[in-house]
N, C-alpha and C positions, 0 to 999 in steps of 0.2 A: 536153073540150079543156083542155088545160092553156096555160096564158100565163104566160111566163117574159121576163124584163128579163136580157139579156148585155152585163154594163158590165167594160170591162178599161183595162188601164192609166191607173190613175186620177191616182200621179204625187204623190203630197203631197211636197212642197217645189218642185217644179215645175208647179204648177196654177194655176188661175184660178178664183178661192174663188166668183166670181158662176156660174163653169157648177157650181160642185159644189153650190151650192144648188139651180141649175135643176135637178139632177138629183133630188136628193129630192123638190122641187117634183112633178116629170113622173113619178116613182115612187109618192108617193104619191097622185097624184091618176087612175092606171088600176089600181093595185092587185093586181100581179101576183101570181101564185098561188107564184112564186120570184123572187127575185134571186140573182143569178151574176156573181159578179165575179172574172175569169181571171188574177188576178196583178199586180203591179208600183203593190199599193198606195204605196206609196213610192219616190224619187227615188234618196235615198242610203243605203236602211236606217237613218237615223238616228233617234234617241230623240223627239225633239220630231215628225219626221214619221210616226213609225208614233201617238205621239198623238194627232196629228189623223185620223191612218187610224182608230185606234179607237173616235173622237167622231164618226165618220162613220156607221160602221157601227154604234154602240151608237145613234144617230140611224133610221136605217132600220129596225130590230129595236124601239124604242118605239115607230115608229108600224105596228108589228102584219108588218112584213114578213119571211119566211121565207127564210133567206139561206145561199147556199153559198159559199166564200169559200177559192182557195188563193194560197200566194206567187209571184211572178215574181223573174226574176233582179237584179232592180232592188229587191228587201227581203234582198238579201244584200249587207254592205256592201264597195262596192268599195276603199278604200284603205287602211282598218283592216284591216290582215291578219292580225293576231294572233284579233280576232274572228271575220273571214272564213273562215281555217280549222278554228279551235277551236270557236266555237258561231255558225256560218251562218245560221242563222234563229231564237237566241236569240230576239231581241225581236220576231219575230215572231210566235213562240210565243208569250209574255209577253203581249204585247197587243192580236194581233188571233185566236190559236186554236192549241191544242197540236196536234189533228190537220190534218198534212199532206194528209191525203186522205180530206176528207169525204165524206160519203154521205148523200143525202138523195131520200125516196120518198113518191109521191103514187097518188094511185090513177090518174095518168094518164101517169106517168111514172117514169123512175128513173135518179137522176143520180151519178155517180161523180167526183169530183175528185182529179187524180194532181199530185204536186208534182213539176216538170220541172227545176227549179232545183238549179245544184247549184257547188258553190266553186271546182274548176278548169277551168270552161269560159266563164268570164266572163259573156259575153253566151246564149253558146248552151245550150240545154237536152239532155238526156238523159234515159231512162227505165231502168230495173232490170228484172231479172228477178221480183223480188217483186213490184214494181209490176204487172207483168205477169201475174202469177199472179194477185196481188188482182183484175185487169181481170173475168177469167174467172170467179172465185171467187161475184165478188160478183153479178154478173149472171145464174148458175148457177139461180138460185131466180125470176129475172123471170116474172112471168107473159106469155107470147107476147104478147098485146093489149098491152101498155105498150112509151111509146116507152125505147129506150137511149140516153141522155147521157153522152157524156166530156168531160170539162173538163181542158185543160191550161192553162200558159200559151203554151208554147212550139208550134206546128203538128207534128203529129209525123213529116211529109215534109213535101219541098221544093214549094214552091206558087212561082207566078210571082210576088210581091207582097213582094220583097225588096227593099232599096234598088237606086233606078233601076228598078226594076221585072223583073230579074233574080230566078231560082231563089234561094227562099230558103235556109236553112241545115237541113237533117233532123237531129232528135233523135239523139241519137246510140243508135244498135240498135233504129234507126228499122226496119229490115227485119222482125224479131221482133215490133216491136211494133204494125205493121199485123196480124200471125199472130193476137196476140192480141185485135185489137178484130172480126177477121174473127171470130173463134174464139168471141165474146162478143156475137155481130148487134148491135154498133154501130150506131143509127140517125142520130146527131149526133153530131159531137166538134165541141166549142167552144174556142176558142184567141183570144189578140190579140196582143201582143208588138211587132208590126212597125207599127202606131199605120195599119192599113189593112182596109179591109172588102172581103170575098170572100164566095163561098159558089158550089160544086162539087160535084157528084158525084164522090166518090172512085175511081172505078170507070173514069171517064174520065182519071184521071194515073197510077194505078197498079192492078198486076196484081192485088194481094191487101190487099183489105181489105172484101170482104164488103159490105152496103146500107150503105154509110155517107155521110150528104152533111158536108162541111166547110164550118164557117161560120167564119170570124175576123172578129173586133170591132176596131171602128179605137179610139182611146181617147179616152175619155167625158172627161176634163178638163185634160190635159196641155196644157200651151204649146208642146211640141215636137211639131210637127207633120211629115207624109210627104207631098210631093208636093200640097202645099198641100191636102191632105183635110183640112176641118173637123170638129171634135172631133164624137163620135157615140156610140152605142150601139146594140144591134138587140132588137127589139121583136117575140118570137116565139110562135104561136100554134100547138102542136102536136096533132096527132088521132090517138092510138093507134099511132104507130109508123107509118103508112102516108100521112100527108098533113101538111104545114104553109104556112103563110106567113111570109116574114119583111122586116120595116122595116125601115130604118134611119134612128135618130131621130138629125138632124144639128142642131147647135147655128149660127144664122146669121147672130150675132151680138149678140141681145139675146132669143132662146128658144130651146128644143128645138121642131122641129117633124116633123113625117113627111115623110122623104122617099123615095127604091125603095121598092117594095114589090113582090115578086113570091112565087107560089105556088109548092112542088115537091108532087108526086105521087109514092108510089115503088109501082113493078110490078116483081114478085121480086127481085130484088137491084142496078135500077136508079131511081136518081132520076131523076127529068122536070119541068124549069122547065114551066108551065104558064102559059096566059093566062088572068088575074083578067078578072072580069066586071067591066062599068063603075060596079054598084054597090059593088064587094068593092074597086075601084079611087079613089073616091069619096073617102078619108082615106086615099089613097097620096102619089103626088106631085104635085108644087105649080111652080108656074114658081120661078127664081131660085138655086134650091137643087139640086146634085147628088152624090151618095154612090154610090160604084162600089160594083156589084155586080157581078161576072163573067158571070155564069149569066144575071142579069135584064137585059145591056146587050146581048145578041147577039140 
């Protein structure tokens, strides 16, 4: 079983320095076999804020954690346009990783990170045909038994979980690029962006995209918050490509603590929320606290 921490929109120049401790704190004290963090370490792509993105994660990586790490559209900077179109992700490069889309593999998993950000679409993301090829490429050699992770920042279709709660925005050649994560038996693609937690069966919004369930992270330290959802991360527990659990750890004002937690199952090329047993339920939810999950509130 692999146990994987999905922390996104993290926000430095816009955070709250006491949950970005609690978050190491609650990292390093369950010890995940990954950390994943989907983009928007920064506020305004500025110098001083990818600094502190860097001392953060050079912070997590001392104390022994194994970390996957791509940009959001929020480390591209918005009003410097001279930089914005000539070097987009310079400093991010610089400070927190040259490669755009990492890759990292365990014996119980295998995780891909695509960079969706990109200088004339502001807010919204897109994907490449490269990017796309890489999808397939790189998954090409999985062993069947391991699960398949994609990480973006951006959701690569429209989910209901937009502002107001409206269809969000599709990656753009978003159509191709479900071809490609079908094409690749995607088992998770992970995402945040929209500062909201979900988690779906692909299978049930769109025609083509193969076993894939959709999780997005609401954001782990940001002060800009959605529809009053407090700040979170999710807390996931995967088994070979065919079963997991997932938390999500809500901050509730003076800790991180557990709160959803629901099981999925998949049988051929569908997921199935499941009911946790009352022991498996035990270090789920708690009175006072609630963190929307789509899948685990129906």
């Amino acid at each position: 079983m692999a146990r994987i921490a999905h922390l996104s929109d993290i926000h430095f120049g816009a955070n709250d320095p006491n949950i970005v401790a609690a978050t190491i704190d609650w990292v390093n004290d369950k010890q995940p076999d990954l950390v994943i963090i989907s983009g928007d370490l920064t506020q305004r792509a500025r110098e001083g804020q990818f600094q502190d993105a860097a001392e953060y994660l050079r912070s997590l990586r001392e104390n022994g954690h194994r970390l996957l790490v791509i940009p959001g559209n929020h480390d591209i900077p918005l009003y410097d346009v001279f930089r914005r179109f000539l070097s987009p992700l310079g400093r991010y490069k610089r400070h927190i990783a040259e490669d755009l889309c990492p890759w990292v593999e365990t014996d119980e998993a295998a995780v891909l990170g695509i960079n969706t950000a990109r200088s004339l679409t502001i807010k919204d993301g897109r994907i490449n045909e490269e990017q796309m090829q890489l999808i397939r490429q790189r998954f090409k050699g999985v062993a069947p038994d391991k699960t398949r992770i994609l990480v973006t920042h951006h959701p690569l279709f429209a989910l209901p979980i937009g502002w107001g709660n409206e269809l969000s925005e599709a990656v753009g050649r978003h159509e191709d690029a479900l071809q490609a994560i079908a094409d690749a038996g995607i088992h998770l693609t992970l995402a945040g962006h929209f500062h909201r937690t979900y988690a779906e069966a692909a299978s049930k919004m769109v025609a083509k995209a193969g076993p894939t369930l959709v999780i997005q992270a609401g954001t782990a330290t940001s002060t800009r918050l959605r529809n009053q959802e407090p700040q979170s991360f999710n807390w996931l527990h995967v088994e070979q490509g065919n079963r997991m659990e997932l938390q999500v750890i809500v901050w509730n004002g003076e800790e991180f603590q557990r709160a959803s937690h629901v099981g999925f199952s998949l049988e051929g090329e569908q997921w199935h929320s499941e009911e946790l047993s009352t022991e498996e339920r035990a270090t789920g939810d708690f009175p006072g606290v609630k963190a929307p999950i789509a899948a685990a509130d129906r």
